[in-house]
Residue frames as a rotation matrix with the C-alpha (Angstrom) as fourth column:
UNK 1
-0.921 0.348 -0.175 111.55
0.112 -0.193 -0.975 109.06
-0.373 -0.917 0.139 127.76
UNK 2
-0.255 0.924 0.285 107.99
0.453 -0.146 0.880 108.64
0.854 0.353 -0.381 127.18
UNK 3
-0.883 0.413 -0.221 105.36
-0.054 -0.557 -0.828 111.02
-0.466 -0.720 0.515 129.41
UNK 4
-0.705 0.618 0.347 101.21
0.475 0.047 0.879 111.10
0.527 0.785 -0.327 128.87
UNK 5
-0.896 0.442 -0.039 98.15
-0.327 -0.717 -0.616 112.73
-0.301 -0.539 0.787 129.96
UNK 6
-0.502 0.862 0.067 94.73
0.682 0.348 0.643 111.39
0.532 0.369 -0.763 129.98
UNK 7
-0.938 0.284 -0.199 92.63
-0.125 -0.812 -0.569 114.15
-0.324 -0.509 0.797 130.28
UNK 8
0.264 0.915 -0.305 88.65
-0.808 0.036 -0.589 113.08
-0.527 0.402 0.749 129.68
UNK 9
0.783 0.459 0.420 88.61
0.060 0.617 -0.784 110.84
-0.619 0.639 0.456 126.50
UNK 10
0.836 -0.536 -0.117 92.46
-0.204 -0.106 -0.973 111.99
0.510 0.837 -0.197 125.08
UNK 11
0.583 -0.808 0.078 95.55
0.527 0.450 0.721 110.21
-0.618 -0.380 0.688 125.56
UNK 12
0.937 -0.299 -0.178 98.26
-0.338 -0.658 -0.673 112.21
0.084 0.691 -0.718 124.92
UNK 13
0.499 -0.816 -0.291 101.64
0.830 0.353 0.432 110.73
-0.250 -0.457 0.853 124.58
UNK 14
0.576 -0.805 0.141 105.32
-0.733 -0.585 -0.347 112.91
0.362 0.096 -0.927 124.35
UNK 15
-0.208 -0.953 0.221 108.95
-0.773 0.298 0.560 111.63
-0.599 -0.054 -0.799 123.65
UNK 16
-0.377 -0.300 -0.876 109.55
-0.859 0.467 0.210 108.45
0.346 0.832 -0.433 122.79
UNK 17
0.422 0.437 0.794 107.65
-0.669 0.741 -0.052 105.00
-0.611 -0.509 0.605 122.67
UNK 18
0.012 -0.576 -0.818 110.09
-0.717 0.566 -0.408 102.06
0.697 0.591 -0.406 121.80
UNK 19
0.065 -0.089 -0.994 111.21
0.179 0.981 -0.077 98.89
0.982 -0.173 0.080 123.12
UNK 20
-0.820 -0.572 -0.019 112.55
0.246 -0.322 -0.914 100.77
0.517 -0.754 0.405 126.44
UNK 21
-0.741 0.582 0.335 109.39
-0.646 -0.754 -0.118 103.01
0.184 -0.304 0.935 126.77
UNK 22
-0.060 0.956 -0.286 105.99
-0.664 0.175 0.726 100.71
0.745 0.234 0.625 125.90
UNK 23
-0.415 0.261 -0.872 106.09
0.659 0.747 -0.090 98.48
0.627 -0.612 -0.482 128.80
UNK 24
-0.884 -0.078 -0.461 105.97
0.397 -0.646 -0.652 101.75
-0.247 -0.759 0.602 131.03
UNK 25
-0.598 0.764 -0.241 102.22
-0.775 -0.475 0.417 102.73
0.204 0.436 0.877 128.95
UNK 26
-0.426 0.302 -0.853 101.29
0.079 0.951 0.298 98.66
0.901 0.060 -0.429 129.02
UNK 27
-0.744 -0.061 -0.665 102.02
0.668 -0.058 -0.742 98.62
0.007 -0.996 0.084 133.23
UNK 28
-0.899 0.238 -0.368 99.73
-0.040 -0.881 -0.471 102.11
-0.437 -0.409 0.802 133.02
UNK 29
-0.968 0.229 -0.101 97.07
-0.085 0.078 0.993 100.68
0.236 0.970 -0.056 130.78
UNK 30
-0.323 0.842 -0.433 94.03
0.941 0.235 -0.245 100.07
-0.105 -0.486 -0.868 133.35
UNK 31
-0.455 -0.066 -0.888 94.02
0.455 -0.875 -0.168 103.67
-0.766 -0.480 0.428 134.35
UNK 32
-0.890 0.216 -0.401 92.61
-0.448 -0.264 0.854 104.37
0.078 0.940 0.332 130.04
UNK 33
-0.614 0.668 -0.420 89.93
0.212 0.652 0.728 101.57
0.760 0.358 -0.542 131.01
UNK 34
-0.905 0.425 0.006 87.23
-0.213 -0.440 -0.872 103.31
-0.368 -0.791 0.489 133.00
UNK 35
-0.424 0.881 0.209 83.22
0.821 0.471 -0.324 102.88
-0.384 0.034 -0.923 132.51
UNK 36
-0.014 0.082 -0.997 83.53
0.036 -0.996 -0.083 106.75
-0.999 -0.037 0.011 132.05
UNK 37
-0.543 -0.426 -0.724 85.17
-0.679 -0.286 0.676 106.83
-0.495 0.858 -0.134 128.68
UNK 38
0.232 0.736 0.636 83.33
0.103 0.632 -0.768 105.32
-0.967 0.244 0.071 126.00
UNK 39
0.834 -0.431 0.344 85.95
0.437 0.136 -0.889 106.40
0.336 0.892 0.301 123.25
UNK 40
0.500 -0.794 -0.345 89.93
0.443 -0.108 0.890 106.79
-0.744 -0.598 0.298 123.87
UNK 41
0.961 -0.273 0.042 91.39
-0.166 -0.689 -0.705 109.33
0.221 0.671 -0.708 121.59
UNK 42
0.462 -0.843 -0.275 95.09
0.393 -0.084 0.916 108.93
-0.795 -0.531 0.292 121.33
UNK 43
0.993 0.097 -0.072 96.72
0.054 -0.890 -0.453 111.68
-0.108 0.445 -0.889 120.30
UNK 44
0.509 -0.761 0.403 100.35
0.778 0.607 0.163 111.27
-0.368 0.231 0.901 119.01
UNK 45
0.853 -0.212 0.478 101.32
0.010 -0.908 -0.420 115.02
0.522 0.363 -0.772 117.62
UNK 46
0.829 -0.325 0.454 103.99
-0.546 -0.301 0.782 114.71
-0.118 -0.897 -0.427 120.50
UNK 47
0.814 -0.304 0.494 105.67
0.331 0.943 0.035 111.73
-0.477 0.135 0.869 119.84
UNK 48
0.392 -0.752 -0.530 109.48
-0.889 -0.458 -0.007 112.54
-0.237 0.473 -0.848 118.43
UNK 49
-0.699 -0.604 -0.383 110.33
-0.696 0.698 0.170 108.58
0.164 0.386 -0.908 117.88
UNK 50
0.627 0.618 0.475 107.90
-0.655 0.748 -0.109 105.40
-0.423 -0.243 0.873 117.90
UNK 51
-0.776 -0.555 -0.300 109.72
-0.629 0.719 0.298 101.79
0.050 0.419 -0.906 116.94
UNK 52
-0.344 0.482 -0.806 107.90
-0.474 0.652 0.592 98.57
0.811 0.586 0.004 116.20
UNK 53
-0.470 0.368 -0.802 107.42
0.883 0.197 -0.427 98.07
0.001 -0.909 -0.417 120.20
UNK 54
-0.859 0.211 -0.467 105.93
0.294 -0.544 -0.786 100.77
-0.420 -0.812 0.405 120.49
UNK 55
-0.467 0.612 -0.638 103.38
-0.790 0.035 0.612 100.29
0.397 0.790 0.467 117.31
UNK 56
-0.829 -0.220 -0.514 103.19
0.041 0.893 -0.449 96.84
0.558 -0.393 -0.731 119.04
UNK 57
-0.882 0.141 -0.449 101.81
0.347 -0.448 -0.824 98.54
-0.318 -0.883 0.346 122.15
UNK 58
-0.714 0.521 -0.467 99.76
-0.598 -0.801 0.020 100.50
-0.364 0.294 0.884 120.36
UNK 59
-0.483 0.393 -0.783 98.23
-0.501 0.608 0.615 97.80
0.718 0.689 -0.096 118.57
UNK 60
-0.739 -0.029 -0.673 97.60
0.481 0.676 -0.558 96.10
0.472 -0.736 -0.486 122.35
UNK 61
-0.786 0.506 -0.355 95.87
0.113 -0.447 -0.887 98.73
-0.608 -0.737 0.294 123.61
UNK 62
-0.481 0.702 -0.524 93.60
-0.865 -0.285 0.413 99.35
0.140 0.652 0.745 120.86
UNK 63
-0.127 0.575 -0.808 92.37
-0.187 0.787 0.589 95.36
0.974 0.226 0.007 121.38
UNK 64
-0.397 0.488 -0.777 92.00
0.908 0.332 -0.255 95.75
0.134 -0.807 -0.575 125.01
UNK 65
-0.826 0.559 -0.076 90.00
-0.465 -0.751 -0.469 98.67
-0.319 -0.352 0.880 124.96
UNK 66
-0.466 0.563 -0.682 87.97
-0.516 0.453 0.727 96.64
0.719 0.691 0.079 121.97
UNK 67
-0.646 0.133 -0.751 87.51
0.477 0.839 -0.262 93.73
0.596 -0.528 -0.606 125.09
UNK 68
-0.560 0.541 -0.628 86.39
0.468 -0.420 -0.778 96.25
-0.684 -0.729 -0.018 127.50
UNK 69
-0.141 0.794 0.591 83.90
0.983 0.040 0.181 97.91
0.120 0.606 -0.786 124.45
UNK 70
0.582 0.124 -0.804 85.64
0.138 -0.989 -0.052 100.93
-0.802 -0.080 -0.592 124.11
UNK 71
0.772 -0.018 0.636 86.67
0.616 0.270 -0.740 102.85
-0.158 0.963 0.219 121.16
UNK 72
0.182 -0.968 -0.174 89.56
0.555 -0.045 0.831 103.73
-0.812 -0.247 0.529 120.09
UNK 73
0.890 0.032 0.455 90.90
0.446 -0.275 -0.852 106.36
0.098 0.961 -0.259 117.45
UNK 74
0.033 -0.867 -0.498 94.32
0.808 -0.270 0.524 107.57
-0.589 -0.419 0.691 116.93
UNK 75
0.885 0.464 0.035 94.74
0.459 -0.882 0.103 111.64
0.079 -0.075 -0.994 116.28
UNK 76
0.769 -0.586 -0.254 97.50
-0.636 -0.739 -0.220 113.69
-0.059 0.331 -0.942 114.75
UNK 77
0.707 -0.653 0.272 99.49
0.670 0.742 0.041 110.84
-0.228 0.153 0.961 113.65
UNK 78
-0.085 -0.953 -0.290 102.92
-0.486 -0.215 0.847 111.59
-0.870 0.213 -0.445 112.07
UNK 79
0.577 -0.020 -0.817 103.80
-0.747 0.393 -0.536 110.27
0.332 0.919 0.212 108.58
UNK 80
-0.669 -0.741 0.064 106.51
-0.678 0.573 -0.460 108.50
0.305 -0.351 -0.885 110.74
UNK 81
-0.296 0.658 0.692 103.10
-0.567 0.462 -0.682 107.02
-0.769 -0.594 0.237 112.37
UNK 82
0.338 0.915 0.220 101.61
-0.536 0.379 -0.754 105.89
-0.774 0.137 0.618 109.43
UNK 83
0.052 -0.575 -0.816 104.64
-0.844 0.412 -0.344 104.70
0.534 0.707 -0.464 107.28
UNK 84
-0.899 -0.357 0.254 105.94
-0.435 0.798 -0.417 102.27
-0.054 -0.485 -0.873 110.06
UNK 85
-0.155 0.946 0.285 102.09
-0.692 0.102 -0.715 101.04
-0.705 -0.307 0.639 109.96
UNK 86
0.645 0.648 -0.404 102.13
-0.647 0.182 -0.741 100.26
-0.406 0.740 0.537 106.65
UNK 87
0.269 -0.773 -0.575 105.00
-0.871 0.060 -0.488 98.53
0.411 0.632 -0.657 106.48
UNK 88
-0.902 -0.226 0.367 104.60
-0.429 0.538 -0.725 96.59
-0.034 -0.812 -0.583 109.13
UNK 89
-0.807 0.586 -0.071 101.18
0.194 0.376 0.906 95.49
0.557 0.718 -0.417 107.43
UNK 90
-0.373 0.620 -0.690 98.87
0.862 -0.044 -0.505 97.02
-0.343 -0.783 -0.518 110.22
UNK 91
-0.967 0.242 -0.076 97.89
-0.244 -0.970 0.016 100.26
-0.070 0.034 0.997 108.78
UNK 92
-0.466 0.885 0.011 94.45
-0.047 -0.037 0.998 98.97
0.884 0.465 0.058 107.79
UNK 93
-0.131 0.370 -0.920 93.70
0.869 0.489 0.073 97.53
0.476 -0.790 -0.385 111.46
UNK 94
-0.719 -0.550 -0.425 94.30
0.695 -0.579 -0.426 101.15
-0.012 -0.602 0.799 112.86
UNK 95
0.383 0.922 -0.049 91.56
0.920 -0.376 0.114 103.39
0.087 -0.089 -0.992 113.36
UNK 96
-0.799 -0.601 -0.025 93.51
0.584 -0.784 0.210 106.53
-0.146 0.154 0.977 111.94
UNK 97
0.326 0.724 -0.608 90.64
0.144 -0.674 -0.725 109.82
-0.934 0.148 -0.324 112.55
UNK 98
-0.037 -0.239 0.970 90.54
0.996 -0.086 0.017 111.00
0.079 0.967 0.241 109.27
């Protein structure tokens, strides 16, 4: 079960984003793309599972915010976040806050 909150400029997700979940964030993805926001914080501290669909995802949204010339940073990763990154050869593309 994935669940989020977009409160201002921070996406927050909770549960799980996998193969089941990321279409249900995709489908919900306009609603992040406003004229308001001018950087999208997603915030991941929540998260209890992510799979390669749901890194996937992640990766999607980050290049359609890019289209629509918003920025993107991702915020309280997990090591689980940033292992599956790097293995999957994307960690550099990510825009991990430091």
């Amino acid at each position: 079960m994935l669940s989020w909150e977009l409160n201002q400029q921070q996406l927050s997700l909770t549960g799980t984003l996998d193969k089941q979940t990321s279409m249900q964030l995709w489908e919900q993805r306009k609603q992040f793309i406003s004229k308001e926001i001018n950087i999208l914080n997603l915030d991941l501290s929540a998260l209890t599972r992510l799979d390669s669909a749901g890194l996937a995802t992640i990766i999607a949204l980050f290049r359609e915010l890019k289209r629509h010339q918003i920025g993107f940073k991702i915020q309280a990763e997990s090591q689980q976040v940033r292992d599956l990154a790097k293995v999957s050869g994307v960690l550099d593309l990510l825009p991990f806050k430091a």
